[in-house]
C-alpha angles and dihedrals in degrees: 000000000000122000135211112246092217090054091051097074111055116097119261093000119140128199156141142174103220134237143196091291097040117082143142097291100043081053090049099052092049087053094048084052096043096049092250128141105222116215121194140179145239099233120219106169084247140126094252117136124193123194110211109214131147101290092058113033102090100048090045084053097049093040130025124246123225105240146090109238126041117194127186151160105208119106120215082051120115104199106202130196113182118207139167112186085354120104126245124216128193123204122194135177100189095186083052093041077226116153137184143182125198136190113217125195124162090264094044076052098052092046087053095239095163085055095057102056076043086071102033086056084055106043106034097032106031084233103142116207097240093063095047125089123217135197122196109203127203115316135161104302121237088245090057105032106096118184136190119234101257087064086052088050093054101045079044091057087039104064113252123129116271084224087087096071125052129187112278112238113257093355114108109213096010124104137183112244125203106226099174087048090059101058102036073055085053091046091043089052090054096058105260113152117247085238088060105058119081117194127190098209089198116133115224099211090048095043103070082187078072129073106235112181090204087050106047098022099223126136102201103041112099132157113226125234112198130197130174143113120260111268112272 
C-alpha cells in the first residue's frame, strides 16, 4: 500500500491507499494482527455518510452499511473504502483524534459527498475544515477518464466549474473529466489549507501497480484504502 507523507507523522495514525496486491482481505488480516475492527461500506456511489460510535461498531463490522464515507472517533476502529478507478479521501483531526474515509466516484462527486462528511466532521465532532488534513489517494487520471455528455451536463446543473472536463480528442460529444480536480476544488472550497491537502497524482489506468476497472474490466477486483488510530 502507499502512504501520505502528512499523515505519517501524526502520532498513532494508521493508513494506506491500496494497490494491486492490497485488497480486503490483505487489510483484514493486518487489522486482525493489529487489534482493529475493520468497518467497511456498501458502497452505492451516494451521498450517504455513517458515523461509527459505540452503538454501531459492532454491527458495521460485522455488516456492511450502504453508503460512501465512515467517520469516527473511536480509536481501535480501520475504516476501509475500496475503489478501482474511484478516488479515496482521508480525512484527520489530529487535535479530535476524528478520522474519515470517503469513496468518491463521479456520482458520489456530483452528489457532494465530500462535502457531506465535511460537514458531519463539523457538526457532530466540532473538527473545522481548516484545521483538518486531507489526503486524496490514486484515482482515473484526466487524461483517462472519458465521460459521456449527460455526466458534463450534470456536473454543468450542479454547480462545478466547466473547467474539469475538456473535449476528448477525435470523439465528438465525449469529454475527459478530472475527478481528482473536482474534489481538491471541493477541499479547497471548505477552507482546507493548501498545506493541508496531500494528493497522490497517479493514474489508475497508467500505473499497472494499480487496480483500473476501465482498464482491466473486472468487476470484483478493488484495491483497499485503510484509516484509523491505533487501539487505546
Amino acid at each position: 500500500y502507499r502512504t501520505a507523507a502528512g499523515l505519517a507523522d501524526i502520532p498513532g495514525l494508521v493508513h494506506g491507499f491500496g494497490t494491486a496486491a492490497w485488497g480486503p482481505e490483505e487489510v483484514a488480516a493486518m487489522a486482525a494482527r493489529a487489534g482493529f475492527r475493520a468497518v467497511l461500506l456498501k458502497q452505492i456511489h451516494s451521498d450517504a455518510v455513517h458515523v461509527i460510535d459505540a452503538d454501531n461498531v459492532g454491527r458495521a463490522a460485522a455488516s456492511p452499511l450502504p453508503g460512501d464515507a465512515l467517520v469516527t472517533a473511536l480509536p481501535g476502529v480501520l475504516l476501509v473504502v475500496k475503489t478501482a478507478d474511484c478516488l479515496p479521501v482521508f480525512l484527520v483531526d489530529e487535535a479530535r483524534r476524528v478520522v474519515a474515509a470517503v469513496h468518491c466516484g463521479w456520482r458520489g462527486t456530483l452528489r457532494r459527498i465530500l462535502e457531506r462528511t465535511l460537514a458531519v466532521l463539523g457538526d457532530r465532532f466540532g473538527a473545522p475544515s481548516e484545521g483538518l488534513w486531507a489526503a486524496l489517494g490514486p484515482c482515473i487520471g484526466s487524461e483517462c477518464y472519458e465521460v459521456g455528455p449527460e455526466v458534463r451536463a450534470a456536473f454543468d446543473d450542479g454547480g462545478f466549474s466547466d473547467t474539469l472536463f475538456r473535449d476528448s480528442p477525435g470523439r465528438p460529444g465525449r469529454a475527459l473529466f478530472d475527478l481528482r480536480g473536482a474534489n481538491l476544488a471541493s477541499l479547497r472550497a471548505a477552507g482546507l489549507a493548501p498545506s493541508r491537502i496531500i494528493a497522490d497524482d497517479a493514474c489508475t489506468r497508467c500505473d499497472p501497480r494499480l487496480l483500473s476497472f476501465r482498464r482491466d474490466k473486472n468487476k470484483d477486483a478493488r484495491m483497499a484504502s485503510f484509516l484509523g488510530f491505533l487501539p487505546s
